[in-house]
C-alpha positions as YAML, in Angstrom:
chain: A
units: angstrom
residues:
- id: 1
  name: UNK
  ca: [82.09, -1.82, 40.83]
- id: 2
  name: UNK
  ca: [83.32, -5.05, 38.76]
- id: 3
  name: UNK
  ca: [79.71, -4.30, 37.05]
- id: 4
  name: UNK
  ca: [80.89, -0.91, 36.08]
- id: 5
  name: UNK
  ca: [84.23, -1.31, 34.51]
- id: 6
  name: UNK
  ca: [82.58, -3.76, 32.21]
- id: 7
  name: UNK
  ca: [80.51, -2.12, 30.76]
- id: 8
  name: UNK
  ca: [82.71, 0.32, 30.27]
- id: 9
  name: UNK
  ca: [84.90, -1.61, 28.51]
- id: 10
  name: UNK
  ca: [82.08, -3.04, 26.31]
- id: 11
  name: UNK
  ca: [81.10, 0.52, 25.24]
- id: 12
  name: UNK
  ca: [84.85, 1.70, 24.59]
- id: 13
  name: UNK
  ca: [85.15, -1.60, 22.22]
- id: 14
  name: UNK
  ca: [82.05, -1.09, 20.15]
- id: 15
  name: UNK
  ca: [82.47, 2.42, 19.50]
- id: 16
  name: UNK
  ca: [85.94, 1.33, 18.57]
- id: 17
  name: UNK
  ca: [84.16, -1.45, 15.92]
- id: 18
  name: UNK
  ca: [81.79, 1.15, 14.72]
- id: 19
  name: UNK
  ca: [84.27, 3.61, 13.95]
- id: 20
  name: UNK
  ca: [84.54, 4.97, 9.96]
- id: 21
  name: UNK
  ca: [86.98, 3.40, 8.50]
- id: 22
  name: UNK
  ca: [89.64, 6.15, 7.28]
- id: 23
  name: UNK
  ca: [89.63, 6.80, 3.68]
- id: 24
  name: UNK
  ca: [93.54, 6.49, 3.51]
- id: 25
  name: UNK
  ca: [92.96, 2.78, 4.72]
- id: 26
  name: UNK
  ca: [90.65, 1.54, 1.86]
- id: 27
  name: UNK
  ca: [91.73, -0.34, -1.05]
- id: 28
  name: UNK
  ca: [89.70, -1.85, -4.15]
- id: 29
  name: UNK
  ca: [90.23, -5.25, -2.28]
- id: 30
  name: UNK
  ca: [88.12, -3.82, 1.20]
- id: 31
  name: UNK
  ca: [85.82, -6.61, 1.72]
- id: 32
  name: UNK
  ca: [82.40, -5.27, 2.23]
- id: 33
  name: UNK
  ca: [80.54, -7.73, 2.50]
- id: 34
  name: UNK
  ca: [80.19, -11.57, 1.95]
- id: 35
  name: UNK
  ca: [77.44, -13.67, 1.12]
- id: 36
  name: UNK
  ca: [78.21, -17.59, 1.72]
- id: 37
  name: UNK
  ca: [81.42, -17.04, 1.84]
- id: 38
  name: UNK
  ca: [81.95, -14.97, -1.26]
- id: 39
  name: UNK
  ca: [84.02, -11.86, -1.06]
- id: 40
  name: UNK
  ca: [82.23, -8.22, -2.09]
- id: 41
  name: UNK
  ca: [85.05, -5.98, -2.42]
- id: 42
  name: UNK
  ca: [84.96, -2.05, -2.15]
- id: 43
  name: UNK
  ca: [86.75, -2.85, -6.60]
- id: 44
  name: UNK
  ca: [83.21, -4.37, -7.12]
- id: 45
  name: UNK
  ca: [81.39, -1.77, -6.45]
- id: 46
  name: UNK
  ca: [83.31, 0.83, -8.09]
- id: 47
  name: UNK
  ca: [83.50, -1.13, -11.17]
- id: 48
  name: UNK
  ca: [79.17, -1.30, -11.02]
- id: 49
  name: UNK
  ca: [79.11, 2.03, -10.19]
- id: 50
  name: UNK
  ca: [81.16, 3.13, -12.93]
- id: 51
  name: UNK
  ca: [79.39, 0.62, -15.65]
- id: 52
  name: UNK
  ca: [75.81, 2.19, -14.53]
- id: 53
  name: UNK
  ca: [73.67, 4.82, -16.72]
- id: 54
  name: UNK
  ca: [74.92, 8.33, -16.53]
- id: 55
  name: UNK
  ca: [71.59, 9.47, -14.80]
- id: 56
  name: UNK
  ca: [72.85, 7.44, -11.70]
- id: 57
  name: UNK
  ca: [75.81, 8.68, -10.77]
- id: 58
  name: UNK
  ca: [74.79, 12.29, -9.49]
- id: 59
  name: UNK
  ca: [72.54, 10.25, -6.82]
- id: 60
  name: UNK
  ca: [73.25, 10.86, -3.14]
- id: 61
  name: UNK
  ca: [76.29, 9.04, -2.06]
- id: 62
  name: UNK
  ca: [74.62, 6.64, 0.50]
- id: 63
  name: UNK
  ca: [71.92, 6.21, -1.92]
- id: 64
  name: UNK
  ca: [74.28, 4.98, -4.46]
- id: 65
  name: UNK
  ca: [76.69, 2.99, -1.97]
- id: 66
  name: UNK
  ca: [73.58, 0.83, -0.31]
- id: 67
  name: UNK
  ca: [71.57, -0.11, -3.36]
- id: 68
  name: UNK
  ca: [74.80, -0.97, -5.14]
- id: 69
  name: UNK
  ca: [75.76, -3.19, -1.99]
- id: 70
  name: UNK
  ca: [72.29, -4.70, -2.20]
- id: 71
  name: UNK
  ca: [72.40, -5.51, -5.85]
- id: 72
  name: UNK
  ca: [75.68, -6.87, -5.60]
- id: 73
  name: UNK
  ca: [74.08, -9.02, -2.33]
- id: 74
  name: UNK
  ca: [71.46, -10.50, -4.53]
- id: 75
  name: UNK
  ca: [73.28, -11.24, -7.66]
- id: 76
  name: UNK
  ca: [76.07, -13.22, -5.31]
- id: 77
  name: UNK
  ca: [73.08, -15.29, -3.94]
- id: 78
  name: UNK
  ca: [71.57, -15.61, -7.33]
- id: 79
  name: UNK
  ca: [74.75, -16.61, -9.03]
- id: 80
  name: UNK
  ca: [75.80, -19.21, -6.15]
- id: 81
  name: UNK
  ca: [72.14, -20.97, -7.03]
- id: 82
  name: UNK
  ca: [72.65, -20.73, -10.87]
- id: 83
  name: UNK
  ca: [76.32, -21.40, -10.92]
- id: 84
  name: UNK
  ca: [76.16, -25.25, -10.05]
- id: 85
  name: UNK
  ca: [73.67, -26.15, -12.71]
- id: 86
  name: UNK
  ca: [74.62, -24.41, -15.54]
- id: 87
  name: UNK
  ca: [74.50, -25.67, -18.90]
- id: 88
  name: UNK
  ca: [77.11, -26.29, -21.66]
- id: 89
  name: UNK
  ca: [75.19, -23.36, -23.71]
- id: 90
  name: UNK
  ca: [75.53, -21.28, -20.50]
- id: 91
  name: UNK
  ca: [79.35, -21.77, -20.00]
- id: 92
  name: UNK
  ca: [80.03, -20.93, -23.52]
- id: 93
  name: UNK
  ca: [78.49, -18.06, -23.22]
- id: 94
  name: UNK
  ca: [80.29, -16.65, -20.58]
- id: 95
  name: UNK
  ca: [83.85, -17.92, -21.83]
- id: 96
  name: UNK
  ca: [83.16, -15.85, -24.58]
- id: 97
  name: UNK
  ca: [82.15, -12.68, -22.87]
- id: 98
  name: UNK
  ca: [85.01, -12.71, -20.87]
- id: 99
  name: UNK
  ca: [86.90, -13.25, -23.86]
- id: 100
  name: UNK
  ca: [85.22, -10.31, -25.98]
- id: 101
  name: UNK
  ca: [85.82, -7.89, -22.67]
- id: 102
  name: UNK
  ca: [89.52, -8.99, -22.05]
- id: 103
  name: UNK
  ca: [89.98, -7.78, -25.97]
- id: 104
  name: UNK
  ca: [88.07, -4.88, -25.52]
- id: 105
  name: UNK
  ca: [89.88, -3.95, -22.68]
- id: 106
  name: UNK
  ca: [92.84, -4.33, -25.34]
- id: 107
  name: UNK
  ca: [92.25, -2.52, -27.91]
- id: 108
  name: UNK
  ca: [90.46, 0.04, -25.93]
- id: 109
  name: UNK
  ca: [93.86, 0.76, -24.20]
- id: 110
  name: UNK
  ca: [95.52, 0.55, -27.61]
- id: 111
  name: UNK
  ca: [93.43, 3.54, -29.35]
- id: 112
  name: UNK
  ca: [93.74, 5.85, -26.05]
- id: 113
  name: UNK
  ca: [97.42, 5.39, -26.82]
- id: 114
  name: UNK
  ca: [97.36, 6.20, -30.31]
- id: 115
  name: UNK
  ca: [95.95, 9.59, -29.70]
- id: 116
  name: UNK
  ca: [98.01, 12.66, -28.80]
- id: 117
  name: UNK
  ca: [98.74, 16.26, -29.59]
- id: 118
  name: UNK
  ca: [101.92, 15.13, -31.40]
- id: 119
  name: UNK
  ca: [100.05, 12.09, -33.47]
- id: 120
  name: UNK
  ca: [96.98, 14.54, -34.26]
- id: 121
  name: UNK
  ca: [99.13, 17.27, -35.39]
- id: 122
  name: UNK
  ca: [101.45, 14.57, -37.44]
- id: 123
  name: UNK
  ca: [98.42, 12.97, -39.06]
- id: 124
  name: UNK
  ca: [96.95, 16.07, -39.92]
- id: 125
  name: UNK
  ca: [100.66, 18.12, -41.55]
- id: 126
  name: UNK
  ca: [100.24, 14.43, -43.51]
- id: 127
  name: UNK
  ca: [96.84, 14.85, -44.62]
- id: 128
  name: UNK
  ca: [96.27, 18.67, -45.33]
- id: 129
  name: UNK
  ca: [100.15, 20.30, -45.08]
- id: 130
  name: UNK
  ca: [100.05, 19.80, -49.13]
- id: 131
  name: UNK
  ca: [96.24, 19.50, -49.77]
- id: 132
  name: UNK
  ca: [95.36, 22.20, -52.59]
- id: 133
  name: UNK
  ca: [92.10, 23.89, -51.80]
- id: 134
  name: UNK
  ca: [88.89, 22.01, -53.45]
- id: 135
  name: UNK
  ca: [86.19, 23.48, -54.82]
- id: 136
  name: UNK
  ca: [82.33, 23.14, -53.93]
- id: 137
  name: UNK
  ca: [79.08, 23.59, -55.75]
- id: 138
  name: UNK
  ca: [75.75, 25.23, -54.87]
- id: 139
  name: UNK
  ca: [73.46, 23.38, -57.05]
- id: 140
  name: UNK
  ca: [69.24, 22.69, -57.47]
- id: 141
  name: UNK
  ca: [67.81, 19.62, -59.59]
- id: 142
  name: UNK
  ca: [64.54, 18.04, -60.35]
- id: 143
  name: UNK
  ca: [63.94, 14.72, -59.77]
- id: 144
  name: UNK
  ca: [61.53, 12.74, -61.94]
- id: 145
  name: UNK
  ca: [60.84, 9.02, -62.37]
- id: 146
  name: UNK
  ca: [61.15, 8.90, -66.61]
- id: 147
  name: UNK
  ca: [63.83, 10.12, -69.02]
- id: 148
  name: UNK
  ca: [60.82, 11.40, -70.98]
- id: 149
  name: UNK
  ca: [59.63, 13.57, -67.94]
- id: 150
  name: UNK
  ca: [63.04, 14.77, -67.13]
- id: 151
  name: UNK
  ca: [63.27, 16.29, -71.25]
- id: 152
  name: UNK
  ca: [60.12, 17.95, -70.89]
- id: 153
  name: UNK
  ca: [61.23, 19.52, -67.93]
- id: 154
  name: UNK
  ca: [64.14, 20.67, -69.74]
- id: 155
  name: UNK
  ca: [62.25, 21.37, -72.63]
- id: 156
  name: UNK
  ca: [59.95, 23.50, -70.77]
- id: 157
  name: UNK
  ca: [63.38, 25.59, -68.45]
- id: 158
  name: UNK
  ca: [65.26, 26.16, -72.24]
- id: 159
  name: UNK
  ca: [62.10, 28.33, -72.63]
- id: 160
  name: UNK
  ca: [62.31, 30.29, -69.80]
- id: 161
  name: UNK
  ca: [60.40, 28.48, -67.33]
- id: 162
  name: UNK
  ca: [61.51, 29.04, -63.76]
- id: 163
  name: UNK
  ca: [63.40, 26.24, -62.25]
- id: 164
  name: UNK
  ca: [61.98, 26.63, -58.78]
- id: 165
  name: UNK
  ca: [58.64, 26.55, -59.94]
- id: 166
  name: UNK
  ca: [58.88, 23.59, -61.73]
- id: 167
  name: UNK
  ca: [61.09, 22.14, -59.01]
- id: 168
  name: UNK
  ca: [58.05, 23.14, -56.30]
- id: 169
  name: UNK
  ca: [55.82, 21.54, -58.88]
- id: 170
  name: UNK
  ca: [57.27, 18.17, -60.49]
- id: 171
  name: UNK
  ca: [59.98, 17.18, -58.58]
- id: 172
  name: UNK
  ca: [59.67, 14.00, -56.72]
- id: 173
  name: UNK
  ca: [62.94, 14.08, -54.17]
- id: 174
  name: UNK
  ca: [62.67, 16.27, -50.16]
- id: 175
  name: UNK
  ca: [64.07, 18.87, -51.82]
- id: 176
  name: UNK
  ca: [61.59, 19.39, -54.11]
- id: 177
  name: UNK
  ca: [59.38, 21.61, -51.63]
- id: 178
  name: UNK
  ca: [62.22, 23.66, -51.03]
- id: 179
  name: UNK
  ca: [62.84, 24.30, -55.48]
- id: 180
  name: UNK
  ca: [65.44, 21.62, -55.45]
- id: 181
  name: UNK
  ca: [68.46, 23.60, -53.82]
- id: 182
  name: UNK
  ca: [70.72, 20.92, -52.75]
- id: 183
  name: UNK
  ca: [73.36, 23.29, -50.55]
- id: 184
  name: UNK
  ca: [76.35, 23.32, -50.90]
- id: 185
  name: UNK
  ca: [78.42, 20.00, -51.61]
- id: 186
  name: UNK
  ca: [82.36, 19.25, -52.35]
- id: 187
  name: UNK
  ca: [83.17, 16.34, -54.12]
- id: 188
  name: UNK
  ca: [82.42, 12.77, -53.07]
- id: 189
  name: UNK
  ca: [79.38, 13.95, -51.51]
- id: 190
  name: UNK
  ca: [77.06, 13.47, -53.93]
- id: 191
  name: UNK
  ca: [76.49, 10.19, -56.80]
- id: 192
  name: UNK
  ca: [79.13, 9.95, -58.83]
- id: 193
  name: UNK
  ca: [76.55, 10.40, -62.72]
- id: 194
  name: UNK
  ca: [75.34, 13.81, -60.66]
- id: 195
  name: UNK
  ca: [78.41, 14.95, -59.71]
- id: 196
  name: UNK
  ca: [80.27, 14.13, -62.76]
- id: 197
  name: UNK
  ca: [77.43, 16.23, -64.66]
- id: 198
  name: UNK
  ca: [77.85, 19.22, -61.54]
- id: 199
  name: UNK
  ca: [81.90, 19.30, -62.10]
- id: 200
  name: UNK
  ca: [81.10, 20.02, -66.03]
- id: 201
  name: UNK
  ca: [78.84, 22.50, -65.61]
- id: 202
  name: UNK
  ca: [79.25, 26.67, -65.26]
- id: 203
  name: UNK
  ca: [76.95, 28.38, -63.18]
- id: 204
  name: UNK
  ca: [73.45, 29.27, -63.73]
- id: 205
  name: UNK
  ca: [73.82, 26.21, -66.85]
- id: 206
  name: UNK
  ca: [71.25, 23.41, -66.68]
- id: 207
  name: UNK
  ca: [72.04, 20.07, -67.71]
- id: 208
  name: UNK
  ca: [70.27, 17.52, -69.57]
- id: 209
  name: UNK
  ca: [68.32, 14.71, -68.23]
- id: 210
  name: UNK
  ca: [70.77, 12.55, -65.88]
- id: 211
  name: UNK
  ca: [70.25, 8.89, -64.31]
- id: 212
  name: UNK
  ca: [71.11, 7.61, -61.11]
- id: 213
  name: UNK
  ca: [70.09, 5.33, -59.10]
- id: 214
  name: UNK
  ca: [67.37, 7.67, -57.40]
- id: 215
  name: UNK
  ca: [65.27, 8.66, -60.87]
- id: 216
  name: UNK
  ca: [66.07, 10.98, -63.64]
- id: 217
  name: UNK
  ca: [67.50, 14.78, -62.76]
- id: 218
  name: UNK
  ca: [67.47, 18.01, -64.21]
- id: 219
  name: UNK
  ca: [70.43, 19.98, -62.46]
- id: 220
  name: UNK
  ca: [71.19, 23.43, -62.30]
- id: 221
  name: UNK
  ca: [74.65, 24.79, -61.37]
- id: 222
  name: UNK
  ca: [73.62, 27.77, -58.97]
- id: 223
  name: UNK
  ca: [77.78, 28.92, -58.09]
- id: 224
  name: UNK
  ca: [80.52, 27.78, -56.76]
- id: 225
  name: UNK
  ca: [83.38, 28.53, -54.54]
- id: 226
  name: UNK
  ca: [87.19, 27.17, -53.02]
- id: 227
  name: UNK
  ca: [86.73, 25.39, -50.04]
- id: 228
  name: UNK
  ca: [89.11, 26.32, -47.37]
- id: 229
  name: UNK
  ca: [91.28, 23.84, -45.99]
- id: 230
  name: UNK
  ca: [90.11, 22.86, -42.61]
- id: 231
  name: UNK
  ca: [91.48, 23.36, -39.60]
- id: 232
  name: UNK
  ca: [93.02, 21.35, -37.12]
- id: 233
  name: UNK
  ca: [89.29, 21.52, -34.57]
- id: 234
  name: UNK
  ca: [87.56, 20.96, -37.30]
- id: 235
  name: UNK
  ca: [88.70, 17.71, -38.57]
- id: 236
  name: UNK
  ca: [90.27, 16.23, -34.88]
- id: 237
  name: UNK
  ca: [87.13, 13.78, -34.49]
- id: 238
  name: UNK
  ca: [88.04, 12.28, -37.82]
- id: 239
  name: UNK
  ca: [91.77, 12.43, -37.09]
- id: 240
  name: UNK
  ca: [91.21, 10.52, -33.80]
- id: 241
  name: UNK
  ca: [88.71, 7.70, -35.50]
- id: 242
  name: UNK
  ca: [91.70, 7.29, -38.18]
- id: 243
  name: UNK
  ca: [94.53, 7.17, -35.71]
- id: 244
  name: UNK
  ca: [92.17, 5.17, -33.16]
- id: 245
  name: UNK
  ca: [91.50, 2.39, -36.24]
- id: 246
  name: UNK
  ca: [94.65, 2.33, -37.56]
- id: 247
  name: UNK
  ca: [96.50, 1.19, -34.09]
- id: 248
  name: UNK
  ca: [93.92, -1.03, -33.39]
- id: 249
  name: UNK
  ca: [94.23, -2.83, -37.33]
- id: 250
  name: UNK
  ca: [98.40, -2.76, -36.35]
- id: 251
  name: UNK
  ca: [98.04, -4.39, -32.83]
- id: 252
  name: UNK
  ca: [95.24, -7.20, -34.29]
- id: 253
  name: UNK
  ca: [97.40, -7.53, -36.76]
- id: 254
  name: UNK
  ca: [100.58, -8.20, -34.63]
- id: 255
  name: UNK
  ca: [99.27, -10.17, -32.23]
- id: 256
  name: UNK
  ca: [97.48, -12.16, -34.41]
- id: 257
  name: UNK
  ca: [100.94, -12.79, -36.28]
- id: 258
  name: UNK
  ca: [102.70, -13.24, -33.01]
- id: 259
  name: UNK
  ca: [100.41, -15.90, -31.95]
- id: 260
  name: UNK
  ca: [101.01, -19.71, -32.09]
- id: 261
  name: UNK
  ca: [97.67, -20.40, -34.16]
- id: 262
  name: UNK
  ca: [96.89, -24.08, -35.52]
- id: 263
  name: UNK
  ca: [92.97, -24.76, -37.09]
- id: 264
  name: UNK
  ca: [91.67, -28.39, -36.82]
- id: 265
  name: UNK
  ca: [88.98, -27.43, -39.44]
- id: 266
  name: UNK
  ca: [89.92, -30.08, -41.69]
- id: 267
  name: UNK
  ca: [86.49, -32.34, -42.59]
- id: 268
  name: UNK
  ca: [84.45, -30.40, -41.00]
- id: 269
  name: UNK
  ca: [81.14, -29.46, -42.55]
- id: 270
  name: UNK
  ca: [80.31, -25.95, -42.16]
- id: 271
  name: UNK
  ca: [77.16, -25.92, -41.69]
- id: 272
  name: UNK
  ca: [77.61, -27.95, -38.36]
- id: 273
  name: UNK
  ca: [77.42, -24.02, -37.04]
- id: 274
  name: UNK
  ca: [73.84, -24.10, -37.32]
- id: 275
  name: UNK
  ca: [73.36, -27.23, -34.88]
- id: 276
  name: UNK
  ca: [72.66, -25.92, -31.32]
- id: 277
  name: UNK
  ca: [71.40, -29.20, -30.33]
- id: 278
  name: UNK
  ca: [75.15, -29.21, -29.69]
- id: 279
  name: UNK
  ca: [75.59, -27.21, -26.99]
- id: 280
  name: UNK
  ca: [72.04, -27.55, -25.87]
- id: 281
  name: UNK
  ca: [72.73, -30.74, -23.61]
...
């Protein structure tokens, strides 16, 4: 009888221990697991789960839970090992990656901040509320090595020639297989000698010879148009770099002013940078 009611009482306690623990009850700091006395919390895993390759994280849960557990397992054996003989080079390397993530982290946090509905639709009213329409240029050219190859060619198009053709034919730039058409282009888009020689032109002119930096070109002005002001969607990506780099350039800039900084650079010899027998005892 005695017998009995132990056993009992051993079966009621480990189905108590093997219970799931409720969800409501876990925290980042859940200890999962320790390996020599080092703490694996339920936070570490998150955090590896979260930094992993987006192909992992539609794997099955318990896939994803127990190889993640394991991983974390080996690299706290692995970095008990390493940890008590590492060198100077190897602890300056990691006091600067935590210090490159801890500013991350902060200016991370800083651009999120700096972009919202009411900052987009402030910095674009500032940009485009007054902006008068521009004007773009459909234009073709022929690119050539020599000034005396590019007056030939114009030479030969004041006669009639057809500018395709001898695009197709002579020219030496990509879009010379497709008779030199260029697309469309607004201004700043394209050299400044080629687009100085574009913005003087009428359509269906040809210019002479012009140098850049690419070769000698024979342009033709094919038409041109007003280029609408753009909207809102089209330009929020570069809205959001310019309001994400301007916070971050203020808050740099701030703390950097804020800081107690003193350099004890004095005497040195720069080029002291270069010695990594320094750090390599």
């Amino acid at each position: 009888m005695f017998k009995q009611v132990a056993i009992s009482a051993f079966l009621a306690l480990t189905t108590a221990f093997a219970a799931p623990v409720r969800a409501a009850d876990l925290t980042a700091d859940t200890v999962v697991a320790t390996v020599n006395g080092h703490d694996i919390t339920l936070g570490h895993m998150i955090a590896t789960l979260q930094a992993l390759p987006a192909q992992y994280q539609d794997l099955d849960d318990k896939v994803l839970f127990d190889g993640i557990l394991e991983q974390l397992i080996q690299q706290t054996a692995l970095a008990e090992v390493e940890e008590a003989r590492l060198s100077k080079r190897d602890i300056l390397a990691l006091d600067n990656q935590r210090r490159t993530y801890l500013a991350g982290v902060v200016l991370d946090a800083t651009a999120n901040a700096a972009v919202t509905e009411d900052t987009l639709n402030a910095a674009y009213d500032k940009k485009y509320a007054s902006a008068v329409p521009g004007k773009e240029f459909h234009a073709a050219h022929i690119l050539v090595e020599t000034e005396d190859e590019a007056k030939a060619l114009k030479a030969e198009l004041d006669k009639g020639a057809d500018f395709t053709a001898l695009a197709k034919e002579k020219s030496t730039g990509p879009s010379g297989a497709n008779g030199g058409d260029l697309g469309w282009f607004g201004a700043g888009m394209m050299v400044k000698p080629f687009e100085d020689a574009v913005m003087a032109m009428e359509p269906g002119q040809v210019s002479d010879p012009v140098q850049t930096q690419f070769g000698w070109h024979v342009i033709k002005l094919m038409e041109t148009r007003v280029a609408d002001i753009p909207s809102l969607d089209d330009t929020r990506a570069e809205l959001e770099g310019d309001l994400r780099s301007a916070a971050v350039e203020e808050r740099v800039t701030a703390l950097v002013d804020e800081a107690s900084i003193e350099k004890m650079t004095d005497g040195i010899d720069k080029s002291v940078l270069r010695n990594t027998a320094l750090i390599d005892n």
